[in-house]
N, C-alpha and C positions, 0 to 999 in steps of 0.2 A: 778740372775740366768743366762741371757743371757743377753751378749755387747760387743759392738764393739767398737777397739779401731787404725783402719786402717792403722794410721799414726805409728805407730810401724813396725820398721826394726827388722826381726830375719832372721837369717843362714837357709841355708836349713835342716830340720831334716836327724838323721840317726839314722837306726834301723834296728837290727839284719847284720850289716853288709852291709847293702842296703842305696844309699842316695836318698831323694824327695824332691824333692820343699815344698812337705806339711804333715807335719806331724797329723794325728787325734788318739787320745786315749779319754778315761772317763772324759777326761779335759778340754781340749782345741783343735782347729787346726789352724794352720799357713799358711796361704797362703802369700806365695811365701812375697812382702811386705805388705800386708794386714795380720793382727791379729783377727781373729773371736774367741772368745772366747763361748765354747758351751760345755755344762757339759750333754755328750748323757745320763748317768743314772739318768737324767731329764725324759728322755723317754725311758729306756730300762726296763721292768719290772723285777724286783727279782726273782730268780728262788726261787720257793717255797712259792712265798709272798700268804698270806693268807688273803679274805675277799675283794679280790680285786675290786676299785669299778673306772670306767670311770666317774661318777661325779665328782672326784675330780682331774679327770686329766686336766688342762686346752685343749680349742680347740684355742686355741687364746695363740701367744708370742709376747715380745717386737721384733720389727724388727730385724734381723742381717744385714740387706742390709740400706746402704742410700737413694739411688736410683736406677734405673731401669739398668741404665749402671755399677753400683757396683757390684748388684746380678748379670748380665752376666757373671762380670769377677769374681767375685767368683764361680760361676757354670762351668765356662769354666775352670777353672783350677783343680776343682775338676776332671771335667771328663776326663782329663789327666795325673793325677795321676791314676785315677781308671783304665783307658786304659792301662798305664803300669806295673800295678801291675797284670792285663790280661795276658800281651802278655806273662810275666815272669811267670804267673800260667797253660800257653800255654805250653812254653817253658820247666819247670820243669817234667808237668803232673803225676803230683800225686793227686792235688786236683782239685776237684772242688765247685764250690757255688752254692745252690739256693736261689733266694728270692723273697718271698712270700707277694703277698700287697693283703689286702681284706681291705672291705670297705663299708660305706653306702656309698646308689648309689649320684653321682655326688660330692663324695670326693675329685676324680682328681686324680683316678690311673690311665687310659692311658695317662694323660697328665703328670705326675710325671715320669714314666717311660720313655715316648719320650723324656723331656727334659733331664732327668738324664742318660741316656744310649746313647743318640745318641750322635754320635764321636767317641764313641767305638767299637772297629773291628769287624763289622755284625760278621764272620767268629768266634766271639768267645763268642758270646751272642747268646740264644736260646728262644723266649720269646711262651710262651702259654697260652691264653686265654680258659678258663673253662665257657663254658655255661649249657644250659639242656645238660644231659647226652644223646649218643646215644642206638638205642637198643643192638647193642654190648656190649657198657659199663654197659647196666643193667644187661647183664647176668654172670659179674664177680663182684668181691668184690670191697666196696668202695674206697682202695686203687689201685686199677689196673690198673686206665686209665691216674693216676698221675705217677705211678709210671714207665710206660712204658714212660713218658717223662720228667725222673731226666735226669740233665745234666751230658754228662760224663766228664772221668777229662780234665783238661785243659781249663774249657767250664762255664762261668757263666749264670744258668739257672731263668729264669722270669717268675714265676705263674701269673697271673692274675686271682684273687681268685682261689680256690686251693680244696682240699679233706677236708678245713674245713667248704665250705658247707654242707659238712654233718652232723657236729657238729652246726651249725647257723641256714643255711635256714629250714634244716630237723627239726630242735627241734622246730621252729616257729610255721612250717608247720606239722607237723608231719605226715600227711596224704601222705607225698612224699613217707617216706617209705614203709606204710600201702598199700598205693596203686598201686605205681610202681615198688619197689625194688625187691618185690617176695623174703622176706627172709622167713626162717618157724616158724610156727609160734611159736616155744620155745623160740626164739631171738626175739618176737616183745611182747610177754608177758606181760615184764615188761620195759617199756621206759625209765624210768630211769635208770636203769640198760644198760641199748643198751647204751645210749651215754656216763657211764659212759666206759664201755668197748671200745667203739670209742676212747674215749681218751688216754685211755692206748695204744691202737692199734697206735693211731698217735704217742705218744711221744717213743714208744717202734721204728717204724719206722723210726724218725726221727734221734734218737740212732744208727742204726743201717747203715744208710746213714754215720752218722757221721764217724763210723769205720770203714768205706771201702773209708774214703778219700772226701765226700762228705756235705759239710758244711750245715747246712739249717738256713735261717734266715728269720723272720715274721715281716713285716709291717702292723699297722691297723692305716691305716689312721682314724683320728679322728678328722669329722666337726660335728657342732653343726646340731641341728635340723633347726634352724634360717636359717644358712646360708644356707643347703640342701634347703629350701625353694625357697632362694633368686634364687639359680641357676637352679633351677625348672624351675621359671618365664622367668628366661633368657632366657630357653631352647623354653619357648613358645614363648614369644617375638621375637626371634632373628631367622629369616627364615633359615637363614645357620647354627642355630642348629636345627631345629627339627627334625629334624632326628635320636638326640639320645633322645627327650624324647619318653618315654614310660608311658602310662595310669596307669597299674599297681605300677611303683613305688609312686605313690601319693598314691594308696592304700595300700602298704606297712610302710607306714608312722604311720598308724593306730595302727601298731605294734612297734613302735620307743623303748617304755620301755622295752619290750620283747625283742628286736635286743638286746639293750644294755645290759640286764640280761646275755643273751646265749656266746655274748662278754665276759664278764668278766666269763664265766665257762670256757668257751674254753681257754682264758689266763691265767690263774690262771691254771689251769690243764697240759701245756703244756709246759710253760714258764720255758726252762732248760738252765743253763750256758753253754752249748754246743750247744745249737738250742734256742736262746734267741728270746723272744717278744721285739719290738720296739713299743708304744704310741703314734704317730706323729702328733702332732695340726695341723690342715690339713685348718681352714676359711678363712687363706693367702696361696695360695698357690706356691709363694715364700718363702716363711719363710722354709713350709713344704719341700719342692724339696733339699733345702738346708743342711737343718737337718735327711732328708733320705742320700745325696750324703757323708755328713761326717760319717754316722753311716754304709754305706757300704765298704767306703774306710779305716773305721776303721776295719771292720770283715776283711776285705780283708790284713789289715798289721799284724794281728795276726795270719798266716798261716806261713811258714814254707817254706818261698820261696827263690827261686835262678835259678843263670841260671845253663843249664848243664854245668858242666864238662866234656871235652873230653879226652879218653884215650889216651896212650902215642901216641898208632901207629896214631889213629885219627889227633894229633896235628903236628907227622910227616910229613900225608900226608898235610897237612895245608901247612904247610912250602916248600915243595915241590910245591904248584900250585900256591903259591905266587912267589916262584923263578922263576916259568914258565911263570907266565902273567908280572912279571917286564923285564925279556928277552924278551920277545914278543913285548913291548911295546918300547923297544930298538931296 
């Protein structure tokens, strides 16, 4: 499934008229003289797949990295490709990306993000982090406080967790809606019915992003309950993390079968060849960073990109203020 085979020379890929150092599809990706070989519909779910279940997804791959200094420069390179396939979907402005990581908690999305995004031009990255909702956002619909923060075009947008709490925490918890959302009560009726409607609601939206130029793509990070544990401990043990544990997530663990049930409704419901789910084994969290950087820079090469073209008179004046700074400089 997944191997590395480093010492492999290839050419730099070209695609759609565009050339990179590295090329990523369904197959394989090429760095520059490194060869990673990674098969992303390893982890991209089928749109339509039926009966969908996370125990049979592994949270655990064979390495792609050798060592500590392999995976920098395989990460560093991605995120140079990913930068200029930015500055080019900058430049174009027709499209834009979002992507969406949720997670059991200490899966490793603010750190998957930092390391996978940074180097890339703040100016063209957006990223927002979703906590309790405020009273504002209670008083409109569950899409509204996401939706006033899609990225525009040009502009690759970063959920951290996203409007599918409402489809996960809310089915957990159900009382979230009961009690704070103030919907009426013909919509709280029947529950099952609510989230199936939620889900249309998202996949209808995300549809709908898509056609105005707007890409959406979903990461679920996926560690094991063991290793959530493991990094639990660390978080108490280790003074310069405790700050991000939190009492409550240890009693959210309680619910582990349930999380993972509500996961596989929301993926299985949502999971469309236009706004694809990603699976990502997340208990190494190199492996994980790695196999998310390829599976972005592969959305990112099936866009429809290029730089502008300038009109005639445009390239006229070009010429003209090149003749004027070569005189000048004479």
């Amino acid at each position: 499934m997944l191997a590395d085979a480093s010492n492999a020379l290839h050419p730099a890929g070209v695609r759609g008229g565009k050339s990179f150092g590295l090329v990523v599809d369904h197959f394989f990706a090429i760095v520059r003289g490194m060869k990673l070989k990674l098969d992303l519909d390893d982890f991209r779910v089928p749109a339509g797949k039926k009966h969908f279940k996370l125990g049979k997804v592994p949270t655990k791959v064979k390495d792609l990295y050798r060592d500590a200094k392999h995976y920098e420069a395989l990460l560093g390179e991605f995120r140079n490709e990913i930068n200029d396939l930015q500055q080019m979907m900058f430049a174009h402005n027709r499209y834009g990306m979002l992507f969406i990581f949720q997670a059991m908690d200490a899966a490793g999305k603010d750190g998957t993000i930092q390391h996978v995004m940074s180097g890339i031009n703040p100016e063209g990255v957006e990223v927002h982090s979703f906590k309790q909702p405020s009273l504002q956002e209670l008083d409109h619909d569950f899409l509204w406080r996401s939706s006033c923060r899609m990225p525009p075009r040009g502009r690759i947008g970063i959920f951290n967790r996203s409007y599918y709490e409402e489809v996960l925490i809310c089915k957990v918890h159900p009382e979230i809606i009961l009690n704070y959302q103030r919907l009426p009560a013909s919509a709280t009726k029947d529950m099952d019915k609510l989230f199936d409607k939620r889900y249309e609601d998202i996949a209808a939206f995300e549809a709908y992003a898509h056609r105005n130029g707007i890409h959406v793509v979903k990461f679920m990070l996926h560690v094991s309950k063991a290793e959530q544990k493991k990094r639990f401990l660390e978080r108490i043990d280790t003074p310069a993390k405790n700050w991000k544990f939190n009492a409550g997530d240890v009693a959210e663990r309680a619910h582990w079968d349930t999380y993972m049930e509500v996961y596989e409704d929301a993926i299985e419901a949502t999971a469309t060849e236009k706004s694809p789910w990603y699976v990502v084994p997340a208990d190494d969290k190199k492996n994980m960073r790695l196999i998310v950087s390829a599976a972005i820079l592969s959305e990112l090469q099936k866009l429809d990109l290029h730089w502008p073209t300038l009109p005639k008179e445009q390239r006229a004046d070009l010429a003209l203020s090149k003749e004027a700074l070569v005189a000048e400089s004479q």
